[in-house]
MITOR-416704 format. One record per atom (N, C-alpha, C): residue in one letter; x, y negated, z negated. Coordinates in steps of 0.1 Angstrom, whole numbers, padded with zeros to 4 digits, always signed. Layout:
<nodes>
aXYZ...
</nodes>
This chain:
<nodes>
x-0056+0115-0103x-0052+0102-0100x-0063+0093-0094x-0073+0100-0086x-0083+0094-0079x-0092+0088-0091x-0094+0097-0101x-0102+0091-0114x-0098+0082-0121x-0085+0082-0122x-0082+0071-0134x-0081+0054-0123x-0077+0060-0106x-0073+0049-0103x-0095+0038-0100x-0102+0043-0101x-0113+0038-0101x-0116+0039-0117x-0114+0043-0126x-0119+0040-0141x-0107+0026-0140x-0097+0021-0135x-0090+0010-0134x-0095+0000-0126x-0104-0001-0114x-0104-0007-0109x-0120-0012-0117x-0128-0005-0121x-0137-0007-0129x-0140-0019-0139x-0126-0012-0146x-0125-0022-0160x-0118-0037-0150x-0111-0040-0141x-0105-0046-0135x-0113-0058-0130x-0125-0048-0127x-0137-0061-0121x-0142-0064-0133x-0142-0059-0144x-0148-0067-0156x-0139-0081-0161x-0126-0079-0162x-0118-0088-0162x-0122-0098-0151x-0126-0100-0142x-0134-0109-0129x-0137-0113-0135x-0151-0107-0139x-0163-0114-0144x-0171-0121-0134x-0183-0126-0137x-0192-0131-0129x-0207-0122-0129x-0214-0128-0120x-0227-0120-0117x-0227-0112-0113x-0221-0110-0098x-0217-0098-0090x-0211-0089-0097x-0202-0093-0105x-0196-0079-0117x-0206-0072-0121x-0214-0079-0131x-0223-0069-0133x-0234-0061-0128x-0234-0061-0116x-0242-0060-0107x-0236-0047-0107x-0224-0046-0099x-0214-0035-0094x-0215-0027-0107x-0207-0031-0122x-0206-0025-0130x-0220-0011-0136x-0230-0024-0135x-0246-0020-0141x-0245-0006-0132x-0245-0004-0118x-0243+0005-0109x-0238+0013-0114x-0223+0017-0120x-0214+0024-0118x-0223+0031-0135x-0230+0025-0142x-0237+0032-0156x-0246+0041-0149x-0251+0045-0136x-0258+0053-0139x-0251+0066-0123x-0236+0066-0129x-0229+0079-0124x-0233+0088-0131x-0231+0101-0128x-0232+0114-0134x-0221+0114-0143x-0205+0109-0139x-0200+0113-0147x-0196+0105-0157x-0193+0112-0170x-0190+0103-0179x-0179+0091-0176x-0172+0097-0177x-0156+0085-0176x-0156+0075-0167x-0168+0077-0157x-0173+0063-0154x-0182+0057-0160x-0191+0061-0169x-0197+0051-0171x-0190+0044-0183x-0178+0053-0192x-0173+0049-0200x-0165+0038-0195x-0159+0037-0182x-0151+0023-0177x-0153+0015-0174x-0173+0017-0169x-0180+0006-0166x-0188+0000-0179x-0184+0007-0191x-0189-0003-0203x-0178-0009-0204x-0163-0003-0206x-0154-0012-0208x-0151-0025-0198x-0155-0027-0187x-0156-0035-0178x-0167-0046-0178x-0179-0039-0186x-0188-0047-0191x-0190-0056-0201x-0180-0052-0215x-0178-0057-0222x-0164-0069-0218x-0157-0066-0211x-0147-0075-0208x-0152-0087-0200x-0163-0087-0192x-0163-0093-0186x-0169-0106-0192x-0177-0100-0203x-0180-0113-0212x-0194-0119-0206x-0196-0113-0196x-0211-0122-0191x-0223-0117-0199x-0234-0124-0203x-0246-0123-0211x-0253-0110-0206x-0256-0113-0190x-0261-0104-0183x-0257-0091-0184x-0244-0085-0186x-0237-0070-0189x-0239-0064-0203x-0245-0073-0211x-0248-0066-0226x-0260-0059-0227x-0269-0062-0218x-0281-0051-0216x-0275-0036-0218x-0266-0036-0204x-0256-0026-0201x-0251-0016-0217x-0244-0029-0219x-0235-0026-0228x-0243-0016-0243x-0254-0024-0247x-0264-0021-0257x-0269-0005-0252x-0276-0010-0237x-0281+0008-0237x-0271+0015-0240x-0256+0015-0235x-0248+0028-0237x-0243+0031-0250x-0246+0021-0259x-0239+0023-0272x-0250+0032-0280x-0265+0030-0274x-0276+0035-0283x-0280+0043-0275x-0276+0048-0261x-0284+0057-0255x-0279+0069-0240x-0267+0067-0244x-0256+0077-0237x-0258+0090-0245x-0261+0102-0237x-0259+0112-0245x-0242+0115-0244x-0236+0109-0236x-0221+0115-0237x-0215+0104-0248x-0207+0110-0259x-0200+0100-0266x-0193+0093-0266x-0187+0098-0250x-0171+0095-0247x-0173+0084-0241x-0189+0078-0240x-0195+0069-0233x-0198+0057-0245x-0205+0063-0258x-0209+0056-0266x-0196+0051-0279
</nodes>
């Protein structure tokens, strides 16, 4: 429960949006574990800000976890 309820709050702050989002989000990409960074792309991409597609680009090209890319 503890995992899914922060892979929710994750994608949650992407729906925010803003600068600060991606700040927090960009953060949460370099967890150990997958399933976060997988919710902090989803939160990246939601958020729609310019600045989070850096983000977004490295994990699509350079995540060794898939569950990421």
């Amino acid at each position: 429960m503890k995992a899914e309820a922060r892979a929710g709050a994750l994608e949650a702050l992407g729906d925010l949006g803003g600068a600060g989002v991606v700040a927090i989000l960009g953060k949460a990409m370099t967890a150990p574990e997958p399933w976060v960074r997988a919710a902090a792309v989803r939160g990246l991409a939601a958020s729609k800000e310019p600045e989070g597609l850096t983000f977004v680009l490295t994990a699509l090209t350079g995540d060794p976890d898939p569950s990421v890319r």
